[in-house]
N, C-alpha and C positions, 0 to 999 in steps of 0.2 A: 487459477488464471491470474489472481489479484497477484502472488506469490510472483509470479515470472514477467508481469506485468512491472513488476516495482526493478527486478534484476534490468531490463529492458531500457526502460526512464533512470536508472539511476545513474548518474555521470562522476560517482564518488563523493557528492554531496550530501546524499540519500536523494528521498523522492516528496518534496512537498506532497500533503494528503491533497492538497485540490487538485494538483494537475493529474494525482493517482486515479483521484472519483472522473475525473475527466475522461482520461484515458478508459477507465473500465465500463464508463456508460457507454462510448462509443464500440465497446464489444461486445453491449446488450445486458449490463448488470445493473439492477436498480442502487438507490445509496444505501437502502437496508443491506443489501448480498455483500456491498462493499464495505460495511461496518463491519458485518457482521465476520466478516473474513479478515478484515484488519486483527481483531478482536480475538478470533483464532490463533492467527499467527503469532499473533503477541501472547498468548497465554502455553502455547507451544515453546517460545524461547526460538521462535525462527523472523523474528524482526524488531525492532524496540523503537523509541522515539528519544533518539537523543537532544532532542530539542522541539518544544512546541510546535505542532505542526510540519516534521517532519518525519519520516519513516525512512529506515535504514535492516537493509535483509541481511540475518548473521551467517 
């Protein structure tokens, strides 16, 4: 959900992580599910953070 979530909000800037946690509480995910998903994806090689506080899906 975070995954298609981030495809969704991103406007080719990537996706600031707050307005992500934003976005995904209002689907019913706590900030843990949302770390911890970030966390995944990133360790998968299917999103990175090319800048502080931002997330970008590969």
């Amino acid at each position: 959900m975070v995954y298609e979530l981030m495809g969704i909000i991103d406007k080719g800037n990537g996706v600031p992580v707050t307005e992500l946690v934003d976005e995904s509480k209002r689907s019913g995910l706590t900030d843990e599910q949302v770390d911890g998903a970030v966390k995944i994806l990133m360790s998968e090689g299917r999103c990175y953070e090319p800048r502080i506080g931002i997330l970008r899906r590969v």
